[in-house]
N, C-alpha and C positions, 0 to 999 in steps of 0.2 A: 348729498348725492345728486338729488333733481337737479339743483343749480350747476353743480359742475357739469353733469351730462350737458344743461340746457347753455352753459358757454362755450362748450366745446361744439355743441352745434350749431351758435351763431359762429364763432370763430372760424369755421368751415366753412360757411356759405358766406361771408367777410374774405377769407383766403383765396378763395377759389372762384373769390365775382371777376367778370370781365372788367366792369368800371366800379370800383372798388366808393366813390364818392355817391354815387347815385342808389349801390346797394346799401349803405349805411344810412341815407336818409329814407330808405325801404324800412329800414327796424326800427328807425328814429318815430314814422309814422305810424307801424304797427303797434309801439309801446303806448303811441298815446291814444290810438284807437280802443286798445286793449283799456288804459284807464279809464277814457271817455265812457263805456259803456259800464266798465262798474260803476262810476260816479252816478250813471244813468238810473241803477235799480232794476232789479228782478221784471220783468213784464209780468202780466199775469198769470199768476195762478191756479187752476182751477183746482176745487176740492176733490174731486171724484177722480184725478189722476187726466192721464192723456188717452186719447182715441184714434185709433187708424183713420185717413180719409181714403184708403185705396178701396176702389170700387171691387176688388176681387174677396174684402175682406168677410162680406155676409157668407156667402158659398164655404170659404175655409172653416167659419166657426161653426156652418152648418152641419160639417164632415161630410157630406157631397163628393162623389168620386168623378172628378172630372176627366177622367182620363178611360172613364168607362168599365 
């Protein structure tokens, strides 16, 4: 089911390119991008999970009524 969805939605944007030559080697270098970076491996990991860096996030988890 993924794969036919996911041809049916290159085939569309294939169908429906203005320069049909130029849009194909769009997907040609998306595929190998998309494999270059498996090939590449996982970046790091951390053990402890991921952390916000948004500076509003101390206030929110403080429960702080910012709106008064």
């Amino acid at each position: 089911m993924e794969m036919g969805a996911a041809a049916i939605m290159a085939n569309t944007a294939l169908a429906t390119a203005g320069n049909l030559p130029l849009m194909a080697k769009a997907f040609r270098q998306a595929i190998e991008a998309g494999r270059a970076a498996y090939l590449a491996g996982l970046g790091r990991v951390l053990s402890r999970g991921a952390s916000s860096s948004d500076p509003l996030t101390g206030f929110l988890r403080d429960g702080e009524d910012v709106y008064g």
